[in-house]
C-alpha positions as CSV (number, residue, x, y, z in Angstrom):
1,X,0.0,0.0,0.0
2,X,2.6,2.3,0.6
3,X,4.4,2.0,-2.6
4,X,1.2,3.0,-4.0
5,X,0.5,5.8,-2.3
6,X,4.2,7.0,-3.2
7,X,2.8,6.4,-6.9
8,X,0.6,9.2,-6.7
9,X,2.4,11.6,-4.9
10,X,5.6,11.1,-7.4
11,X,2.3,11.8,-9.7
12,X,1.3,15.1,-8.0
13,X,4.8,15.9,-8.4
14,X,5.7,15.9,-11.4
15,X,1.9,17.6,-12.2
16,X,2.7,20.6,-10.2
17,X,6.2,20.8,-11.4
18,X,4.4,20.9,-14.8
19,X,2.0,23.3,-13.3
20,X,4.8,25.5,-12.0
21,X,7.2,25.5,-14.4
22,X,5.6,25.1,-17.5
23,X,3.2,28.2,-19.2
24,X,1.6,26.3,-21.9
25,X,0.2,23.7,-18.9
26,X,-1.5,26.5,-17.1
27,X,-3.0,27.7,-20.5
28,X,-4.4,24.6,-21.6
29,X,-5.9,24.4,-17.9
30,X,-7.8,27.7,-18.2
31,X,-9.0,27.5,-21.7
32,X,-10.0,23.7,-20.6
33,X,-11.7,25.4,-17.6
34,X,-13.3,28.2,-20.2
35,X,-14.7,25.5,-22.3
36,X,-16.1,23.3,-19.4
37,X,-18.1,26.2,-18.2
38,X,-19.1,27.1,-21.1
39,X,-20.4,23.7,-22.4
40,X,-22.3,24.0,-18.8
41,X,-24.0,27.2,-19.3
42,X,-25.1,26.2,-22.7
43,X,-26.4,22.5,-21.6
44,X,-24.1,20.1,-23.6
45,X,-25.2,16.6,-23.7
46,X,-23.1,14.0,-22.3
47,X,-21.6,13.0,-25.3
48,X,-21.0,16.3,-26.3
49,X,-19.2,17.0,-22.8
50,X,-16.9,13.6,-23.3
51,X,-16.3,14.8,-26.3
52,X,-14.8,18.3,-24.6
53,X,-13.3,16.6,-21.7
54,X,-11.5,13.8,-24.0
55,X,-10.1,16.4,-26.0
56,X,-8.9,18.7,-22.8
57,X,-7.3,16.1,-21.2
58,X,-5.3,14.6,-24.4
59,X,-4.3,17.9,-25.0
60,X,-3.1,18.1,-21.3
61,X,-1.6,14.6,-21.4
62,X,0.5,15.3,-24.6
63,X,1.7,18.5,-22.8
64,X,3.0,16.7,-19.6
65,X,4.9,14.0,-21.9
66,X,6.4,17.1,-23.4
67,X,7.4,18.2,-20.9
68,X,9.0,15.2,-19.5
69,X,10.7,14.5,-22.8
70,X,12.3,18.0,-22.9
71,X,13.8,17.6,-19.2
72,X,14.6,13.9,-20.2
73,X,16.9,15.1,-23.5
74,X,18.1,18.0,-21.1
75,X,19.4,15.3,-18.8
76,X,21.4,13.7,-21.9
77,X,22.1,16.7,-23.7
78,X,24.1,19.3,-22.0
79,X,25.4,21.4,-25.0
80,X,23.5,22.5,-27.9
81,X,22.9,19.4,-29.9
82,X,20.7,19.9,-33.4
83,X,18.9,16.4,-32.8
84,X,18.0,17.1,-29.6
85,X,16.3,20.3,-30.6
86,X,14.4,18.3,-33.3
87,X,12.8,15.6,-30.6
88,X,12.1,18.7,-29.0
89,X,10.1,20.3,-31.8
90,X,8.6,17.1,-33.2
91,X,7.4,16.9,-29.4
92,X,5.9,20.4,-29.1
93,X,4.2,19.5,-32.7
94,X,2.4,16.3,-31.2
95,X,1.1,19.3,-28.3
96,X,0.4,21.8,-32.0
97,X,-1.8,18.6,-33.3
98,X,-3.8,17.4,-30.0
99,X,-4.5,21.4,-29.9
100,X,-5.5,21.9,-33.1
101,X,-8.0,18.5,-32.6
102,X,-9.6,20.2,-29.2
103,X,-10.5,23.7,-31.6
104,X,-12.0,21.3,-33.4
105,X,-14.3,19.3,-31.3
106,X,-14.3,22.5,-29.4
107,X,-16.6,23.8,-32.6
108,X,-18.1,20.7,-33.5
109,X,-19.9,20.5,-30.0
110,X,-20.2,24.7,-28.8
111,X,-20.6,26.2,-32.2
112,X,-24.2,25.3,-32.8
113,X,-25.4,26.5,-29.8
114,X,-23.3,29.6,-29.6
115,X,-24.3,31.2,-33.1
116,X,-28.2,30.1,-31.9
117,X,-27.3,32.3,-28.8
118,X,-26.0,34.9,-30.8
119,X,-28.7,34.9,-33.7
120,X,-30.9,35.5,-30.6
121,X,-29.2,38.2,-29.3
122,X,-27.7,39.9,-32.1
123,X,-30.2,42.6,-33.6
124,X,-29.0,41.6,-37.5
């Protein structure tokens, strides 16, 4: 039991060393917390929310293993090595795609009811 409970806190961490160190984490958090509340105030459906939530949390997932991969090559790779900075890019690109995938689902699921919100309240 105990080496389990040392699981999670080496989990918790290495998520609030992401939390703390890392910008793009916190970002993804609040647009994550923007679209949840959102997706509330406008009565998503369930699959519509797992659809959101899904999307959030690979986005967040893909950002932590970033992360890890940068301080891992950092580790290795004390002076400036071109291959090094091109597992670091092709990493930050995985966190570009899974983005890019959560704007989508992100207007799949909102955008209908947000432009019947605003073709109510717009005067045109």
């Amino acid at each position: 039991m105990q080496k389990l409970l040392l699981s999670f806190k080496n989990a918790c961490t290495g998520l609030k060393y992401c939390f703390l160190t890392q910008r793009n984490m916190v970002i993804h958090t609040l647009i994550g917390v923007v679209v949840v509340a959102t997706a509330f105030l406008l009565r998503i459906n369930l699959t519509g929310m797992l659809f959101l939530l899904t999307a959030i949390t690979v986005v967040m997932v893909t950002e932590v293993l970033n992360s890890a991969l940068e301080q891992a090559i950092d580790l290795f790779s004390k002076e400036r090595s071109d291959l090094a900075q091109k597992a670091k890019d092709i990493a930050a690109g995985a966190v570009l795609l899974t983005s890019l995938y959560a704007v989508i689902v992100g207007l799949c699921v909102l955008g209908p009811p947000l432009w019947t919100l605003a073709g109510s309240v717009l005067p045109f």
